[in-house]
LOSEBA-830392 format. One record per residue (C-alpha): residue number from 1; residue in one letter; x, y, z. Coordinates in pm, 1 decimal, decimal comma. Layout:
N
{NUM; A; {X; Y; Z}} ...
REM end
This chain:
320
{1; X; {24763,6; -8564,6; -2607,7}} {2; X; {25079,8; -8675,5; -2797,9}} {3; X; {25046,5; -9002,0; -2881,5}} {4; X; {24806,3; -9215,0; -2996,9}} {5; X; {24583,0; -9428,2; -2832,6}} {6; X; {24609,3; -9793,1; -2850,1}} {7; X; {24281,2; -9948,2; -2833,5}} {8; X; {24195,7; -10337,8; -2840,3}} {9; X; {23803,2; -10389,0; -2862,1}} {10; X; {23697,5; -10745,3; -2858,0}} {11; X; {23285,6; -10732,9; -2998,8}} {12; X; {23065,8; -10975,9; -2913,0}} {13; X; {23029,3; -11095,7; -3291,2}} {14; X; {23004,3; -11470,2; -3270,8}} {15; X; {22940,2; -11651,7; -3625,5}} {16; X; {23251,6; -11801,3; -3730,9}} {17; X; {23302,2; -12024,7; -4040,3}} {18; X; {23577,0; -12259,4; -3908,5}} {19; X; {23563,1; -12519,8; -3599,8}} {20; X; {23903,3; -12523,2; -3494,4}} {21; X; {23950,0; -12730,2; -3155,2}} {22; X; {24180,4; -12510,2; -3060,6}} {23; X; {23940,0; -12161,8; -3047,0}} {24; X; {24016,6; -11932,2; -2771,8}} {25; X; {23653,6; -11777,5; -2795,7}} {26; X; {23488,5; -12005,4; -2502,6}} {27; X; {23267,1; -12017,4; -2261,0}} {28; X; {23071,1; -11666,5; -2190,6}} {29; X; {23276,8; -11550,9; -2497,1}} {30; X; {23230,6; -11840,4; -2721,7}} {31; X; {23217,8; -11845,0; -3066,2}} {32; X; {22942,6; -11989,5; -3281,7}} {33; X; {22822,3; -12171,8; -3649,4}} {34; X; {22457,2; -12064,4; -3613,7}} {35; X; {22417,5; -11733,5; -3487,7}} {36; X; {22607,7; -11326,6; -3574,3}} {37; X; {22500,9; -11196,4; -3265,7}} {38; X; {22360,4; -11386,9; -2972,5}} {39; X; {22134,8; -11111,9; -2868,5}} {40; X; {21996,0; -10796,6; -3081,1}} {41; X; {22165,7; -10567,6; -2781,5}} {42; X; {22488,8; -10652,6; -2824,6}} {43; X; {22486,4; -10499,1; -3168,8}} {44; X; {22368,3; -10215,3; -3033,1}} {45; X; {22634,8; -10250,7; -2825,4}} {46; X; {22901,2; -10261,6; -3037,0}} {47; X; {22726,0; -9989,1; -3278,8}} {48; X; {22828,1; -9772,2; -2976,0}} {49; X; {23154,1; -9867,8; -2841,8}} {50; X; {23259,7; -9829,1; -3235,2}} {51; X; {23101,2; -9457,4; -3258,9}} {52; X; {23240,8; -9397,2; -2915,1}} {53; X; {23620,2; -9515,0; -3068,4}} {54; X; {23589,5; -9302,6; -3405,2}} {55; X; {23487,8; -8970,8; -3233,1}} {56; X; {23768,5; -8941,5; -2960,4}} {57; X; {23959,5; -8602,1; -2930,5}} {58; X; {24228,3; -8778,4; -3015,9}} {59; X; {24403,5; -9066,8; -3222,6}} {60; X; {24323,6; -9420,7; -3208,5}} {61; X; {24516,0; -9730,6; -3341,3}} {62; X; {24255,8; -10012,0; -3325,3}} {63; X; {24250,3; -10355,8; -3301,4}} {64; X; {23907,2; -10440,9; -3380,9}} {65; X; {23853,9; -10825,4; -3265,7}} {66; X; {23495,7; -11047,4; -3213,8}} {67; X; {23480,5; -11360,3; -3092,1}} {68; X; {23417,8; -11527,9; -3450,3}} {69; X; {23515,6; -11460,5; -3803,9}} {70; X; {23424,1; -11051,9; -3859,9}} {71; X; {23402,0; -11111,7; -4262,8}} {72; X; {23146,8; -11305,2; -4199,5}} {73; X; {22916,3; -11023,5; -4043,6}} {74; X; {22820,1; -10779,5; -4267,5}} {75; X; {22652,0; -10529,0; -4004,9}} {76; X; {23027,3; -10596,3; -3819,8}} {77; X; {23192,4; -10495,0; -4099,4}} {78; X; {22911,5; -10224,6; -4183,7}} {79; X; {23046,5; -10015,7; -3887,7}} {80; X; {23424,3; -10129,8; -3929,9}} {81; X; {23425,1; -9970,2; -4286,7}} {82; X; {23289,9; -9651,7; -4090,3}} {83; X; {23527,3; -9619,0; -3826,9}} {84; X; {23839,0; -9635,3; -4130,5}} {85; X; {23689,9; -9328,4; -4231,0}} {86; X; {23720,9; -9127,8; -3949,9}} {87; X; {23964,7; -8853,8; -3929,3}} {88; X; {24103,8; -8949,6; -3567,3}} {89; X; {24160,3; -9335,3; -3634,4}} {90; X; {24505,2; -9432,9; -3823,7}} {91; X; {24422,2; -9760,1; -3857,4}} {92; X; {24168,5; -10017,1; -3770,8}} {93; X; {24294,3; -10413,0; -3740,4}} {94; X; {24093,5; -10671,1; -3844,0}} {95; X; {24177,9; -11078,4; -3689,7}} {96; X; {24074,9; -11284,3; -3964,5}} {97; X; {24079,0; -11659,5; -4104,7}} {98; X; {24098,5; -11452,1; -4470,3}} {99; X; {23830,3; -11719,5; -4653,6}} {100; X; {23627,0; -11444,9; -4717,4}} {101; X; {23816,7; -11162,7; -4826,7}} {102; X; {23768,3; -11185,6; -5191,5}} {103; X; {23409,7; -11184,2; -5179,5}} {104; X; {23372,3; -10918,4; -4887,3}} {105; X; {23658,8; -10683,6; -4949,0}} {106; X; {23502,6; -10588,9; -5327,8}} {107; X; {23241,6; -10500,8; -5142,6}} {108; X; {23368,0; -10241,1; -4909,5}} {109; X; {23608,2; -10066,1; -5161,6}} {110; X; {23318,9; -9798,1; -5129,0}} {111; X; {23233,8; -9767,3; -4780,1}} {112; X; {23598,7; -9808,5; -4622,2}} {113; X; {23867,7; -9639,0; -4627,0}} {114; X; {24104,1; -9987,9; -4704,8}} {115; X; {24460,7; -9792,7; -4700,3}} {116; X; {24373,0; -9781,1; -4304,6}} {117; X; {24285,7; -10139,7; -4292,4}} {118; X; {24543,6; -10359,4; -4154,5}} {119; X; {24436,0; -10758,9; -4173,3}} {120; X; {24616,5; -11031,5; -3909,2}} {121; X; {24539,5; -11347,3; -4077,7}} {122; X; {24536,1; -11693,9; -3943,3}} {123; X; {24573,7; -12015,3; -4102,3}} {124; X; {24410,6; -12280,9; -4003,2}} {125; X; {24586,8; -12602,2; -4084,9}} {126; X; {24289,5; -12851,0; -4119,5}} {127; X; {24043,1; -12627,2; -4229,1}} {128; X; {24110,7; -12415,2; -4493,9}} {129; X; {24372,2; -12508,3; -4797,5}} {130; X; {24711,6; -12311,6; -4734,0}} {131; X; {24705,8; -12230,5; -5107,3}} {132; X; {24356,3; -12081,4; -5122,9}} {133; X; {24446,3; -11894,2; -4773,7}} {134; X; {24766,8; -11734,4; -4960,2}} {135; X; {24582,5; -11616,2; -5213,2}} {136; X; {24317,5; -11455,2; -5070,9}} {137; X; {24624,6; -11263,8; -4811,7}} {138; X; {24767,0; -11147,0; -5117,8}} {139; X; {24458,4; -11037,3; -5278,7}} {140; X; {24429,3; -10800,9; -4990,5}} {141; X; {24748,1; -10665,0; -5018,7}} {142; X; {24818,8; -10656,0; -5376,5}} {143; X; {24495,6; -10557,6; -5492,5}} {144; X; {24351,9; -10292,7; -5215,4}} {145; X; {24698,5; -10215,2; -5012,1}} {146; X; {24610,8; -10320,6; -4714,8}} {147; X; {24870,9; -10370,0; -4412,2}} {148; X; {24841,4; -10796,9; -4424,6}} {149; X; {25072,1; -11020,0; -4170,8}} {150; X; {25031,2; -11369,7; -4227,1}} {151; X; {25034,0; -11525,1; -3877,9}} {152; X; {25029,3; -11917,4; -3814,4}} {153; X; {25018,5; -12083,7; -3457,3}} {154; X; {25235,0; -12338,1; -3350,9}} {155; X; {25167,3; -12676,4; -3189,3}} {156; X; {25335,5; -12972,2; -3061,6}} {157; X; {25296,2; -13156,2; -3369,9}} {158; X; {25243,9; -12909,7; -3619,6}} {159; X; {25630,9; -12720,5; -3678,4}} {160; X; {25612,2; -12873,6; -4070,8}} {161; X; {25257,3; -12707,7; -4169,9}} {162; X; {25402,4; -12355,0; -4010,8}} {163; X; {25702,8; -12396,4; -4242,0}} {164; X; {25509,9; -12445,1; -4524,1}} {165; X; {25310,6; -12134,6; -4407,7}} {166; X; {25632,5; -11968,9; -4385,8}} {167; X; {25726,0; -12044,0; -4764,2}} {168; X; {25417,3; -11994,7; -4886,1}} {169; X; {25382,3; -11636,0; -4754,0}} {170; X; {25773,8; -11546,0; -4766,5}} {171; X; {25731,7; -11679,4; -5193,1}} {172; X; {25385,4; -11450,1; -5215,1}} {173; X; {25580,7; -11118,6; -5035,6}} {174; X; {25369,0; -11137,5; -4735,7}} {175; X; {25482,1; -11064,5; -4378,0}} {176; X; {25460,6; -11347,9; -4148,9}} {177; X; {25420,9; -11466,0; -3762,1}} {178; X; {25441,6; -11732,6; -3564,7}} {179; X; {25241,5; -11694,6; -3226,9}} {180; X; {25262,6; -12021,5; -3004,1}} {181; X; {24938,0; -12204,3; -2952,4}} {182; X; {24713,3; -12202,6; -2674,6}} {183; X; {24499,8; -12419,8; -2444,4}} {184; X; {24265,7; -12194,7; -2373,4}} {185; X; {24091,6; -12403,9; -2066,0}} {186; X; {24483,4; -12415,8; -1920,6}} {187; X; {24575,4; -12074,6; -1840,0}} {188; X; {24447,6; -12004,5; -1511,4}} {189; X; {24701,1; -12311,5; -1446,2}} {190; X; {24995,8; -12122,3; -1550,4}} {191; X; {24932,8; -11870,4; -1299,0}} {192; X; {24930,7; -12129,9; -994,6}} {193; X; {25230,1; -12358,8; -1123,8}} {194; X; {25434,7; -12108,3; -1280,7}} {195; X; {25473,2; -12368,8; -1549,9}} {196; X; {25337,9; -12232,5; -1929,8}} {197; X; {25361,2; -12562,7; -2073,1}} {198; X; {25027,8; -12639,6; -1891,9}} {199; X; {24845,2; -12386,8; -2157,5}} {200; X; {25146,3; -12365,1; -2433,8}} {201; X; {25163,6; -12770,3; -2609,1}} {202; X; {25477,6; -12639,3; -2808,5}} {203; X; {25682,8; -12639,6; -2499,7}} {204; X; {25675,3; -12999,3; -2398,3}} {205; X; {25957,0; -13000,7; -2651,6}} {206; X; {26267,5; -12930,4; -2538,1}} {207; X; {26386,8; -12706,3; -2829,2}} {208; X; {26034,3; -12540,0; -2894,9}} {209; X; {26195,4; -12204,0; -2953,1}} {210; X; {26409,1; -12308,5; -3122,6}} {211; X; {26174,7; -12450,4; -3362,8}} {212; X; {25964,2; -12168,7; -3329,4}} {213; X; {26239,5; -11969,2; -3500,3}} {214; X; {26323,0; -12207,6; -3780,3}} {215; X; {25975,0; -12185,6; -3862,2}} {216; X; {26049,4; -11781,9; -3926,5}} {217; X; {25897,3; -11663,8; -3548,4}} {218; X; {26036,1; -11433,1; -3302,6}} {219; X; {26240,4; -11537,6; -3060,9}} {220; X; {26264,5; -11279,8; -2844,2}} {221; X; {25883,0; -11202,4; -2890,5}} {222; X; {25785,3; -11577,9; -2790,2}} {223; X; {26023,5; -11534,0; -2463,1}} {224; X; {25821,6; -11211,4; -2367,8}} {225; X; {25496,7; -11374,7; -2439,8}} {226; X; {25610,9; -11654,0; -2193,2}} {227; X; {25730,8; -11402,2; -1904,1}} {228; X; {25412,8; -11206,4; -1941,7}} {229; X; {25230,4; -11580,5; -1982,5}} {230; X; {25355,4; -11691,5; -1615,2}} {231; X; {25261,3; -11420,7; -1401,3}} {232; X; {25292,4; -11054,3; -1505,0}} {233; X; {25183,5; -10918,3; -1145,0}} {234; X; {25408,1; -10667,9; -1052,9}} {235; X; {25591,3; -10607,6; -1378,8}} {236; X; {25611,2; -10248,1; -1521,6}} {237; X; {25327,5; -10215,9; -1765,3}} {238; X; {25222,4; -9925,0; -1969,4}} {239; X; {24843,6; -10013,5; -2089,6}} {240; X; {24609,9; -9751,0; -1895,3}} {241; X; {24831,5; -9462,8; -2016,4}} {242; X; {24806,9; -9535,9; -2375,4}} {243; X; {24656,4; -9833,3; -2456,8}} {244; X; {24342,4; -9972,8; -2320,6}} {245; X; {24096,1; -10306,2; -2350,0}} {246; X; {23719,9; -10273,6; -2385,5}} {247; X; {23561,2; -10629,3; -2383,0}} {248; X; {23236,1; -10717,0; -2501,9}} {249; X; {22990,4; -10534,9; -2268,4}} {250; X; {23164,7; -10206,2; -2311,1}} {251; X; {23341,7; -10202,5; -2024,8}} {252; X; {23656,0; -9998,1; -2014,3}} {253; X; {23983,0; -10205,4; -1842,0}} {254; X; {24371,8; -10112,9; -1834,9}} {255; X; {24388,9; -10470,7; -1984,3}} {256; X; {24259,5; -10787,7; -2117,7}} {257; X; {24363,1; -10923,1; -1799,4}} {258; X; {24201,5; -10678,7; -1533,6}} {259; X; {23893,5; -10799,6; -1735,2}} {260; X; {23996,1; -11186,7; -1735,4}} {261; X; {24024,6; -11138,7; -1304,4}} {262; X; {23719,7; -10934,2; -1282,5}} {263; X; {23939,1; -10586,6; -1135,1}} {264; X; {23735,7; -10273,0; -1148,8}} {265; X; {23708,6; -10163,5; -1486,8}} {266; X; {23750,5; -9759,3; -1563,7}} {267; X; {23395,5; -9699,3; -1662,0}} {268; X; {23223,2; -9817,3; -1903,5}} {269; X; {23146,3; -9673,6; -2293,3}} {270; X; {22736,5; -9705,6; -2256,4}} {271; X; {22786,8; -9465,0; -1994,0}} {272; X; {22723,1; -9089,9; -2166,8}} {273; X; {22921,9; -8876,2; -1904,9}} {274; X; {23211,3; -9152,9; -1956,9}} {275; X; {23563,9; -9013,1; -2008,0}} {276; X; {23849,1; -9179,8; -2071,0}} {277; X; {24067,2; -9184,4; -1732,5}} {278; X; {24433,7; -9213,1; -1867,6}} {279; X; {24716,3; -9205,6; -1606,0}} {280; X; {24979,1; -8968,6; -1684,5}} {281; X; {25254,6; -9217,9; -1554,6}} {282; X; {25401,8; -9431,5; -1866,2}} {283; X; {25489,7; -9700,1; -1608,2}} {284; X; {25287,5; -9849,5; -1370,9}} {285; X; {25299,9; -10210,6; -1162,7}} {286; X; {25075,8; -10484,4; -1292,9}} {287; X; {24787,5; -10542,1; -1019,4}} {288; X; {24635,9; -10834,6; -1164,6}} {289; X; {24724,4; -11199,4; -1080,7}} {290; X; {24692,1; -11397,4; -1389,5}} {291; X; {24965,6; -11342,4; -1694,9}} {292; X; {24907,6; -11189,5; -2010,4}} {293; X; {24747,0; -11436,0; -2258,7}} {294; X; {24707,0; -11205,2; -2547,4}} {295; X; {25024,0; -11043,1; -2732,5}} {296; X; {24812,5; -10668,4; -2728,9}} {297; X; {24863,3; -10727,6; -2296,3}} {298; X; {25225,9; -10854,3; -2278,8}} {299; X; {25363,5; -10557,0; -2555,7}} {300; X; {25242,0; -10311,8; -2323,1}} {301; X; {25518,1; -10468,0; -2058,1}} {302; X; {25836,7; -10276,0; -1984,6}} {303; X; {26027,6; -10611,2; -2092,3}} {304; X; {25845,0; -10581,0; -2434,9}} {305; X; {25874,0; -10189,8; -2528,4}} {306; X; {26178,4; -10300,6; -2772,6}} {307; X; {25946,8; -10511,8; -2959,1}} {308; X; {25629,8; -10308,3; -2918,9}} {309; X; {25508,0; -10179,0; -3269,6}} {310; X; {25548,8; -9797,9; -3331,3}} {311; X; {25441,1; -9639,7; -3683,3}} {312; X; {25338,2; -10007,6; -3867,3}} {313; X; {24938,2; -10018,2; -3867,7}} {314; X; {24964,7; -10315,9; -3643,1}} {315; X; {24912,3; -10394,9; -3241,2}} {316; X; {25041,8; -10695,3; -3304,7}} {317; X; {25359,4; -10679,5; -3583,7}} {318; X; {25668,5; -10563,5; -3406,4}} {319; X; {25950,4; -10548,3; -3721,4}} {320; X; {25867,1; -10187,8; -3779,6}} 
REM end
């Protein structure tokens, strides 16, 4: 195999320290402010979908996601620090609200290896102070080198904060993103009316790309998210020949999406005699209904393979 694989695990990790109205973790997948892990299997679980990852015959990029805050789980980031250490894995990407860097990163200087460690923090306007949340980005990167993007989600009402976000990280030498904001409980609409302002607030502006590129975004890479948003069925997609999705239960799909519309899955990790069914085709038609949601499902598009990241430690940073 030539390449490596692209791999976006979502764990079923749950304990988050923030109670944002906005969370995409909901329902079956929901987050939560009491409990790590909402059942002792599903560490086990992810104990095995991680070993499974790190001892592949062949390279992984990860994108290691849970459904709450993963520096808040020590045995989460117990088995994260393990799987930077492995010889096959080039990096391993953490999605993070940063609050608790400096206290857990000190920690893992001797269990991880942290020049693998790439960090996509969040801000939170509303819950955490944007000065406390710079610092603690640039204590990652300036203390232990790890691969840090700054990302901040835009609203309808919200395009001042994201600027400040933008100066803040742009003055601290910090890469930065803007992703538009979700409704989470709105995108099965966007598949039926063809209209993404139904799950995306920022467009019932007129000039919301705009905006979104004054505040330092993408342009192009918010355009791509809303093709892929609408209805990706059909489109020329290359995730099942090097990228793949396994969601919470272990369960192998091309996509985030085959999982989201219940498609067969590929197998499933827990499974011993499981191998990893790859298609030899780079290109292949999307066969699910609903649009991509998630930016590690719509760079796998043929639309997207200008933006889609190459050698940065990132499934999510495209300005390689």
């Amino acid at each position: 195999m030539q390449q490596p694989v692209r791999i976006w695990y979502v764990a079923s990790q749950r304990l988050c320290n923030l109670d944002c109205t906005y969370c995409v973790s909901v329902g079956d997948w929901a987050k939560s402010n009491r409990y790590d892990w909402a059942d002792p299997a599903d560490r086990a679980t992810y104990e095995r979908v991680v070993e499974w990852i790190g001892t592949r015959p062949f390279s992984v990029k990860v994108r290691l996601g849970s459904l709450g805050e993963p520096f808040a789980s020590p045995f989460f980031l117990d088995k994260a620090a393990w799987l930077t250490r492995q010889p096959g894995v080039e990096h391993v990407e953490l999605l993070s609200n940063a609050i608790l860097l400096p206290r857990r990163l000190p920690k893992l200087q001797t269990t991880a290896n942290l020049g693998r460690l790439s960090l996509w923090l969040t801000w939170h306007d509303g819950q955490v102070e944007l000065e406390r949340f710079i610092a603690a980005a640039s204590f990652a990167q300036e203390t232990y080198g790890c691969f840090v993007v700054v990302n901040a989600l835009l609203f309808q009402d919200n395009a001042e904060a994201v600027a400040r976000a933008r100066d803040a990280a742009v003055q601290a030498g910090l890469r930065f993103n803007v992703d538009l904001g979700y409704d989470p409980a709105a995108t099965g609409e966007v598949a039926q009316t063809g209209d993404a302002s139904a799950a995306v607030p920022a467009l019932r502006a007129s000039d919301a790309l705009a905006i979104l590129a004054q505040c330092g975004g993408s342009r192009a890479l918010a355009e791509t998210a809303l093709k892929g948003l609408s209805s990706c069925q059909g489109m020329l997609c290359r995730a099942g020949h090097d990228s793949v999705f396994i969601d919470i239960h272990g369960q192998v799909f091309r996509c985030s999406n085959y999982s989201a519309q219940d498609l067969a899955p590929l197998g499933s990790v827990l499974d011993p005699a499981f191998e990893l069914p790859l298609r030899d085709e780079t290109w292949a038609p999307c066969g699910a209904a609903g649009g991509c949601g998630n930016k590690e499902d719509f760079l796998n598009l043929q639309i997207a393979d200008p933006l889609r990241p190459t050698e940065v430690p990132s499934l999510g940073w495209p300005d390689a």
